[in-house]
PyMOL CGO cylinders between C-alpha atoms (Angstrom):
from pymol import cmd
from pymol.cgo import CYLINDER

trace = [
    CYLINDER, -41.11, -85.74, 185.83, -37.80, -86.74, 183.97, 0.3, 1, 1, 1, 1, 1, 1,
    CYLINDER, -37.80, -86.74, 183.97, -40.11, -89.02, 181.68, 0.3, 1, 1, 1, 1, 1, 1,
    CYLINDER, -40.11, -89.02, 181.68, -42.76, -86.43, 180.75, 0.3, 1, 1, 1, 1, 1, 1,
    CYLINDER, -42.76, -86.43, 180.75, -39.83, -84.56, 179.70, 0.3, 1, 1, 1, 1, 1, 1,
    CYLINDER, -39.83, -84.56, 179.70, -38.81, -86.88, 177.72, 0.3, 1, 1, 1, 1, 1, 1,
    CYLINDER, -38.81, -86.88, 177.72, -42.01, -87.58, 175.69, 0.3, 1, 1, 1, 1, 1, 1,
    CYLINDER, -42.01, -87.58, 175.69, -42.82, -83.62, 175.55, 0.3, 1, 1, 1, 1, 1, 1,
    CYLINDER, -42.82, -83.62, 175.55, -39.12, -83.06, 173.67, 0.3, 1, 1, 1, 1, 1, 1,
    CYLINDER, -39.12, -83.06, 173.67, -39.58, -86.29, 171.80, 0.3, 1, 1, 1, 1, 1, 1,
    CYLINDER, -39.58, -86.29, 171.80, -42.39, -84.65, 170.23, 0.3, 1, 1, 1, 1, 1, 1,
    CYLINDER, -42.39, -84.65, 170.23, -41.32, -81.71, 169.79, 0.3, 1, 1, 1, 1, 1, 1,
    CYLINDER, -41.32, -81.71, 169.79, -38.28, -83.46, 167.70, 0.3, 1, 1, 1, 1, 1, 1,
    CYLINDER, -38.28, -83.46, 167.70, -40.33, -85.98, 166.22, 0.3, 1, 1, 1, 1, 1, 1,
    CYLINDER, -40.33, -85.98, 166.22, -44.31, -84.61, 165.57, 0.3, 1, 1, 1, 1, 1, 1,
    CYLINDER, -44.31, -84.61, 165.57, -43.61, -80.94, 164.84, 0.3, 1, 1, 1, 1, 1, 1,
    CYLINDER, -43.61, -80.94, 164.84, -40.84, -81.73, 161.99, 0.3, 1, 1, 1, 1, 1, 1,
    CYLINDER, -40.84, -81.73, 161.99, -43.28, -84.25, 160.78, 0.3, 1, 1, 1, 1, 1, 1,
    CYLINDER, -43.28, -84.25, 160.78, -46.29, -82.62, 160.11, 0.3, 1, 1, 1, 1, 1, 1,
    CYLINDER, -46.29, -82.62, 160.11, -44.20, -79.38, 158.92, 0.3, 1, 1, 1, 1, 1, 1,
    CYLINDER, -44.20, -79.38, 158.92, -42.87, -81.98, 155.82, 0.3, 1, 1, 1, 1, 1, 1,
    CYLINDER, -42.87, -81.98, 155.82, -46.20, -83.49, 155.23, 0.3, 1, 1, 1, 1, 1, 1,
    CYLINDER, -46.20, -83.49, 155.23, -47.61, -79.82, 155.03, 0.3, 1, 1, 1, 1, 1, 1,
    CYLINDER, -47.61, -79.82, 155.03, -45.06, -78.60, 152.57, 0.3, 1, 1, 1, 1, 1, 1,
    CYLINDER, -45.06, -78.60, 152.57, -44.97, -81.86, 150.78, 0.3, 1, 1, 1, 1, 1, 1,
    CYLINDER, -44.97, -81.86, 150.78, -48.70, -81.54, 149.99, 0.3, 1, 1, 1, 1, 1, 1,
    CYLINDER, -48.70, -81.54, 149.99, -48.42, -77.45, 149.25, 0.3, 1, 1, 1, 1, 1, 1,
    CYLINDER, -48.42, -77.45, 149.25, -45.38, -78.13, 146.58, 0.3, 1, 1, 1, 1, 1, 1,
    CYLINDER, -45.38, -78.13, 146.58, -47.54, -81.17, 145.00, 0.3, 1, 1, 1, 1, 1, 1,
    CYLINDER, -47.54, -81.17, 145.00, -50.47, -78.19, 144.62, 0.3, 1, 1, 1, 1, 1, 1,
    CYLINDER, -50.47, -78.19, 144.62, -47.64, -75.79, 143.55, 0.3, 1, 1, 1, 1, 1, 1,
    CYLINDER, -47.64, -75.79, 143.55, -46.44, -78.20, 140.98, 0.3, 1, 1, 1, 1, 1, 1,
    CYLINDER, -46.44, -78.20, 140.98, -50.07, -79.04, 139.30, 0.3, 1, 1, 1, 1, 1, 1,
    CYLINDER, -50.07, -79.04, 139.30, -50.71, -75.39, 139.34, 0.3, 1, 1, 1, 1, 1, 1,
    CYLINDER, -50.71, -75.39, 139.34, -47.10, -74.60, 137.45, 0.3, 1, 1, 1, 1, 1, 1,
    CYLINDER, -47.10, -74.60, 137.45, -48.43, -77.03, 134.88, 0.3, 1, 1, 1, 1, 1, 1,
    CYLINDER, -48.43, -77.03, 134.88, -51.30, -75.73, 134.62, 0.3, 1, 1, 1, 1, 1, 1,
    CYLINDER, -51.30, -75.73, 134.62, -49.96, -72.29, 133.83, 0.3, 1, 1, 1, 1, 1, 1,
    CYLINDER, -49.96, -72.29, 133.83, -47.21, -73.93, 131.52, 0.3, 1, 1, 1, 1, 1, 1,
    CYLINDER, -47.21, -73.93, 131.52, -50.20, -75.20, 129.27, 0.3, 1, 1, 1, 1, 1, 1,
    CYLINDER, -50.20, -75.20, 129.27, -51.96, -71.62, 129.88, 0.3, 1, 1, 1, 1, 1, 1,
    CYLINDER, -51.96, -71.62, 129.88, -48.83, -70.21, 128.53, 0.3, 1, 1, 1, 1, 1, 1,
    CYLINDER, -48.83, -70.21, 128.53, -48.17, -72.84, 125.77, 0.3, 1, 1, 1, 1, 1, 1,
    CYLINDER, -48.17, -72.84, 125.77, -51.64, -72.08, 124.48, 0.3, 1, 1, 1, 1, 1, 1,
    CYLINDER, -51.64, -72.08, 124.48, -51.52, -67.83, 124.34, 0.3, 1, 1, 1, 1, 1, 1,
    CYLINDER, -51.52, -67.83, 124.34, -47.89, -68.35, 122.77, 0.3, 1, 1, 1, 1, 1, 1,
    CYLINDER, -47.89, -68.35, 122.77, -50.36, -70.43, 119.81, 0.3, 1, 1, 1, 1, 1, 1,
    CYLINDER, -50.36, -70.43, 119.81, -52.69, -67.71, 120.06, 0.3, 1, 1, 1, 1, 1, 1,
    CYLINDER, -52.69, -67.71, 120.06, -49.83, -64.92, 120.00, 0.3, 1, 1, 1, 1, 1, 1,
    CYLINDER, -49.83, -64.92, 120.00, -48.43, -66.65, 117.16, 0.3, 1, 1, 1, 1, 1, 1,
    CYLINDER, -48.43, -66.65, 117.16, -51.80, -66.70, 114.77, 0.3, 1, 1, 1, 1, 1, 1,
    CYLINDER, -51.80, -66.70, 114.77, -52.14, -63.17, 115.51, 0.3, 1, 1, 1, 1, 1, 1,
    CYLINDER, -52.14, -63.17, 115.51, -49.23, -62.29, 113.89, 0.3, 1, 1, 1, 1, 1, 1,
    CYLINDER, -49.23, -62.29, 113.89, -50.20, -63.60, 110.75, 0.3, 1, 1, 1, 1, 1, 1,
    CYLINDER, -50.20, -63.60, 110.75, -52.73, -61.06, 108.36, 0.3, 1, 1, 1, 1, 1, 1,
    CYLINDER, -52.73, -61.06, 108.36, -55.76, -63.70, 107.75, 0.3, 1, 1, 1, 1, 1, 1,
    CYLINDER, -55.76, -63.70, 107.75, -56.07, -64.08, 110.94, 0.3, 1, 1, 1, 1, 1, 1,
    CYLINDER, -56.07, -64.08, 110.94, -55.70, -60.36, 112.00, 0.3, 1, 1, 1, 1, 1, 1,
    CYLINDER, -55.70, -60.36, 112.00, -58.77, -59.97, 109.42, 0.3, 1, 1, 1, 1, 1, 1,
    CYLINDER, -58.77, -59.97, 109.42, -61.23, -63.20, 110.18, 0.3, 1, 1, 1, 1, 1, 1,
    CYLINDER, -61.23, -63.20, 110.18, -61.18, -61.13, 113.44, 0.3, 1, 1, 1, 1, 1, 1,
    CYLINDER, -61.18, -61.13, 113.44, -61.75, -58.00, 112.44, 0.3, 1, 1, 1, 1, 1, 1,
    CYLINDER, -61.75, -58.00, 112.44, -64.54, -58.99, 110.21, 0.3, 1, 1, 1, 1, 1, 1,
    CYLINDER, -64.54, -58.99, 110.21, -65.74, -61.42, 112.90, 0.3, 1, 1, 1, 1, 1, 1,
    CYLINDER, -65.74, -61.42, 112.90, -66.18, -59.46, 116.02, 0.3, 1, 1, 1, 1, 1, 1,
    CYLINDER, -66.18, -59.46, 116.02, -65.65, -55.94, 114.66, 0.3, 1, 1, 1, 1, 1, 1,
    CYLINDER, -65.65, -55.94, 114.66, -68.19, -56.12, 111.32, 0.3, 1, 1, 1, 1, 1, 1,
    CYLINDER, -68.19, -56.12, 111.32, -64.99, -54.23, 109.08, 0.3, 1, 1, 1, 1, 1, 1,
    CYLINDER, -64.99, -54.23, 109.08, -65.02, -54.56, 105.22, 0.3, 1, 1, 1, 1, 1, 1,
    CYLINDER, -65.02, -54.56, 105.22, -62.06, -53.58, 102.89, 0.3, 1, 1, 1, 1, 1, 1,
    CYLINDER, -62.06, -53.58, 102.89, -62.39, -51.09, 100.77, 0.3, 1, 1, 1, 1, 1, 1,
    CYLINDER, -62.39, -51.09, 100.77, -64.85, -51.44, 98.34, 0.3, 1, 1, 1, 1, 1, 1,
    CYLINDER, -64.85, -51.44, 98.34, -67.02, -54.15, 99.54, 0.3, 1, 1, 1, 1, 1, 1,
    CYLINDER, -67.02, -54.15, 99.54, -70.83, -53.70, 100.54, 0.3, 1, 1, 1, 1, 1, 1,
    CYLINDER, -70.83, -53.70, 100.54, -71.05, -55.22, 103.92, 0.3, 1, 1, 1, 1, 1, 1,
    CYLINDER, -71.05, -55.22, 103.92, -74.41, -57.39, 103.82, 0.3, 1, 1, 1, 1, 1, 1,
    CYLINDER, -74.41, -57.39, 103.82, -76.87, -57.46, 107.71, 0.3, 1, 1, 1, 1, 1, 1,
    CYLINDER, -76.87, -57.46, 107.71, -79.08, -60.32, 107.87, 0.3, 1, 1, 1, 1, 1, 1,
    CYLINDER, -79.08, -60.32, 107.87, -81.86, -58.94, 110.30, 0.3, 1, 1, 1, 1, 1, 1,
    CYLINDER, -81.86, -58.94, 110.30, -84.09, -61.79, 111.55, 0.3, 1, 1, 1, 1, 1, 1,
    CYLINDER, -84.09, -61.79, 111.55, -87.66, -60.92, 111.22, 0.3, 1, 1, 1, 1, 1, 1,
    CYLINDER, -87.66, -60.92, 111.22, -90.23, -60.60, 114.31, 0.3, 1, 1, 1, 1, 1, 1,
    CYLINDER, -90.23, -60.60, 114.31, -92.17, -63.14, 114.82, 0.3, 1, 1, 1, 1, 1, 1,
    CYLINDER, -92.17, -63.14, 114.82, -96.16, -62.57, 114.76, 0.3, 1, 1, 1, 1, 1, 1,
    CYLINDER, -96.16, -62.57, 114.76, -98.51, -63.89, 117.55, 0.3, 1, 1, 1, 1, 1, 1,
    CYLINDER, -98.51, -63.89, 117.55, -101.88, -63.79, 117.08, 0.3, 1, 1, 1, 1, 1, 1,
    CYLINDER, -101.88, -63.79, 117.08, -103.98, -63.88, 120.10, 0.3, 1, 1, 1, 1, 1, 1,
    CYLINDER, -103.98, -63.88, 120.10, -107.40, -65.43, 120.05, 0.3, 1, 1, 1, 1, 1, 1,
    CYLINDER, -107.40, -65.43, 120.05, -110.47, -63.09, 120.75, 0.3, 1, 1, 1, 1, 1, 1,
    CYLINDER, -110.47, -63.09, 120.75, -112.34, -63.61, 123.77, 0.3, 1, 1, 1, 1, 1, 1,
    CYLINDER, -112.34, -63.61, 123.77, -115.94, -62.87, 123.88, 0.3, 1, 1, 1, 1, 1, 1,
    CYLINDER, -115.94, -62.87, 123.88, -116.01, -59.62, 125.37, 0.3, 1, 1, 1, 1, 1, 1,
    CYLINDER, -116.01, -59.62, 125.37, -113.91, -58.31, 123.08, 0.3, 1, 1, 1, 1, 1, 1,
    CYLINDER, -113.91, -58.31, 123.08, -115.28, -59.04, 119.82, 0.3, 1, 1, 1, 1, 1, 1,
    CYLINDER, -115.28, -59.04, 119.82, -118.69, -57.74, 120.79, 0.3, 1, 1, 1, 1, 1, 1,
    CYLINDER, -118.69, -57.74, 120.79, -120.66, -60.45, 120.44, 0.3, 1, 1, 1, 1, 1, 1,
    CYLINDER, -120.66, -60.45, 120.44, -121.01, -60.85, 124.93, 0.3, 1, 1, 1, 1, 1, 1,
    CYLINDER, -121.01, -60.85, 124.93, -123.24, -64.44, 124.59, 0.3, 1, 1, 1, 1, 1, 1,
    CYLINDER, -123.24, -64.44, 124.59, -120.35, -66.76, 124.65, 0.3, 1, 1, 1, 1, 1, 1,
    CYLINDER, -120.35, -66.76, 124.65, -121.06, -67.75, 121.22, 0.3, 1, 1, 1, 1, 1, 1,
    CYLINDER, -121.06, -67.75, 121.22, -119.29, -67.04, 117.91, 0.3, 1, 1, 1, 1, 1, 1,
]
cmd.load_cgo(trace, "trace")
């Protein structure tokens, strides 16, 4: 009885503690790749943040994804045309009924 015990608080000292550290070993090596990850997130909106505070770019976007013009100049739309389809007549419909043409 003594010697079950034994091995019962030997794990309990040993297992538990160990498989607690591997656990939080392996969350802070998935906190620390996502902390990079945000770092580079965070480097790239401060680039972002910083072009935007600049006037060209302020206007490539408006002109880009809004369509504005500065006063004075005749905005151009380049409308694609539709494209025709022609469909070939089948008997029936062009009268003719013999299967001939």
């Amino acid at each position: 009885m003594l010697g079950v015990l034994a091995i019962v608080g030997g794990l309990f000292a040993f297992v538990y503690p160990t498989s607690t550290y591997l656990r939080q070993r392996a969350e802070l090596g998935k906190a620390t790749e996502r902390l990079e990850r945000l770092r580079e997130e965070t480097a790239r909106l401060e680039r972002e943040s910083d072009k935007l505070r600049g006037d060209a770019e302020v206007e490539r976007l408006a002109r880009e994804q809004y369509g504005l013009v500065r006063p004075g100049e005749t905005p151009f739309v380049l409308v694609p045309s539709t494209p025709t389809t022609t469909t070939p007549l089948d008997d029936a419909a062009n009268g003719t009924g013999d299967g001939q043409t």
